[in-house]
Phi, psi and omega in degrees: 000149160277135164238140176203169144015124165261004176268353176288311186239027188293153201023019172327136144181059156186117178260151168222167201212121198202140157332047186309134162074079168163121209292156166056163144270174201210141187288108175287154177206110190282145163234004173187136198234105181221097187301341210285306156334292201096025197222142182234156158242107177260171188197146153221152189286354198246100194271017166291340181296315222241350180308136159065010152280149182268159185267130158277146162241134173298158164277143150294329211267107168314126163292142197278180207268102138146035171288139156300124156252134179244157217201120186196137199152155171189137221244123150234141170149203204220149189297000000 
């Protein structure tokens, strides 16, 4: 699963999901959408998207108020 922005894939209907360095796209599917948040959970059905990645783990822990946070993603299309 993906996780990113619900202002990313909000009223989509059609997602494409694509790789760096790695040719062509693959059909996305949101399974959750929670704007309140800012937060979408996407998926893809083409388990080649997922090939050789490694799985991330979240912390339990909230990061405390002024912490560095990364944010990694890039938003394409029109407003």
């Amino acid at each position: 699963m993906i996780l990113t922005n619900s202002h990313v894939v909000r009223n989509t209907c059609s997602l494409r999901l694509s790789r760096h360095g790695q040719p062509g796209t693959f059909d996305g599917r949101v399974l959750c959408d929670a704007p309140m948040v800012d937060l979408a959970l996407v998926t893809c059905d083409d388990p080649d998207f997922f090939e050789g990645l490694e799985q991330v783990s979240f912390s339990t822990d909230v990061p405390a108020l002024g912490s560095n946070v990364i944010a990694v993603g890039r938003w394409v299309g029109a407003l």
